[in-house]
C-alpha positions in Angstrom: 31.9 -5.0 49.9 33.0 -7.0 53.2 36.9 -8.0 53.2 38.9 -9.5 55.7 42.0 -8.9 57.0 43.7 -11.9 58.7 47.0 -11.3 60.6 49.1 -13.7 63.7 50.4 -16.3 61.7 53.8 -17.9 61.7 56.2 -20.4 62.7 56.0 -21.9 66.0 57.2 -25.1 67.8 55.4 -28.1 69.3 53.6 -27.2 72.1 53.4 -23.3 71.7 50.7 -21.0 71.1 49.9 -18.6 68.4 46.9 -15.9 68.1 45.6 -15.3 64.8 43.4 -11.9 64.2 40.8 -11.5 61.6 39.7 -8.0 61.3 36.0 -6.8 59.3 35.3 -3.9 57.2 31.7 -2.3 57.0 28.9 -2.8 59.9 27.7 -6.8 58.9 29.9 -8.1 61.2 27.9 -8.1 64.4 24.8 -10.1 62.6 27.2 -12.3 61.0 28.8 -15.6 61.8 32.3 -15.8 61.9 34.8 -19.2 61.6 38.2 -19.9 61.3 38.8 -22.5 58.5 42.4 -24.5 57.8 43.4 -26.2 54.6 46.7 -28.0 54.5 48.5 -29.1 51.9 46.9 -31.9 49.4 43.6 -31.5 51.9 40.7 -30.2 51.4 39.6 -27.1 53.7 38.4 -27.9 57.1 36.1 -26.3 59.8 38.0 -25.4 62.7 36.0 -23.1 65.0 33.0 -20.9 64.3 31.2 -18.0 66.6 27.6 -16.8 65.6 26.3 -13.8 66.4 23.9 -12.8 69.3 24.7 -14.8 71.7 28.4 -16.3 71.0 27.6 -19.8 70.5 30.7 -21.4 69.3 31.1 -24.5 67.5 35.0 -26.6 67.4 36.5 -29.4 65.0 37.0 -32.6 67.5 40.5 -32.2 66.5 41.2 -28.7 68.3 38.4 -28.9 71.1 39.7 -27.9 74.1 43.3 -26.4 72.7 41.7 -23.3 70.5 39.1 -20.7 71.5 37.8 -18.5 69.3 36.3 -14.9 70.2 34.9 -11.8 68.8 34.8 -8.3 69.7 32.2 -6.5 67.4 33.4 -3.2 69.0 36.5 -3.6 66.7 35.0 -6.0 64.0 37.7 -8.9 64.7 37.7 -12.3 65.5 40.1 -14.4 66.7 41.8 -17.4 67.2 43.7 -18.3 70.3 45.7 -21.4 69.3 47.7 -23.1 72.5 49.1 -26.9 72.5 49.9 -26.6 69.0 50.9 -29.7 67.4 52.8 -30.4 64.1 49.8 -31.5 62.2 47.9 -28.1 63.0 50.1 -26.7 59.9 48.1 -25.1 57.6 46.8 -21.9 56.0 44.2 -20.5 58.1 41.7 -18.5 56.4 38.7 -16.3 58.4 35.5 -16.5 56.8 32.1 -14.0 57.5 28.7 -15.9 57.0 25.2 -14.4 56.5 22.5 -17.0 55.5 24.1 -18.5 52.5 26.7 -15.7 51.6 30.7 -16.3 52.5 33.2 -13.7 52.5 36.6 -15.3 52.8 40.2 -13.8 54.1 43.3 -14.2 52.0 44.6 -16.7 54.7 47.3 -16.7 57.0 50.2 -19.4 57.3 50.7 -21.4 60.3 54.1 -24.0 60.6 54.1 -26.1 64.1 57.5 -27.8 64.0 58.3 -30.7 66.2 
């Protein structure tokens, strides 16, 4: 059974930058595709950033394109999210998610508060 295990969230103003961390158990996570998903309050979840596998091909929400970059190191089993430029409406709970074929493994989500 795959969990992950998101961490780097918080409370940050306007303009700063936040990392978020999503670590993998067991050895999937180098064939799978990772993302970072957001869902704020009375929203439905949203696609923010995904990286597949292989080659690293990542994939960004207009919204954040060019302010976030996501990563992976399958050495450790984490992905991440480098969040810079942060802007109020980027509040939301942040949740990693794992993807092979058709099968989702989700994190328990991590809070993120930009302030202006």
């Amino acid at each position: 059974q795959v969990q992950l295990v998101e961490s780097g969230g918080g409370s940050v103003q306007a303009g700063g930058s936040l990392r978020l961390s999503c670590a993998a158990s067991g050895s999937i996570f180098r064939i799978a595709t990772m993302g970072w998903y957001r869902q704020a309050p009375g929203k439905q979840r949203e696609l923010v950033a995904t990286i597949a596998s292989g080659d690293g091909t990542t994939n960004y929400a207009d919204s954040v394109k060019g302010r976030f970059t996501i990563s992976r190191d399958n050495a450790k089993n984490t992905v991440y999210l480098q969040m810079n430029s942060l802007k109020p409406e980027d509040t939301a709970v942040y949740y990693c998610n794992l993807r092979i074929s058709v099968q989702h493994v989700w994190g328990q989500g991590t809070q993120v508060t930009v302030s202006s």
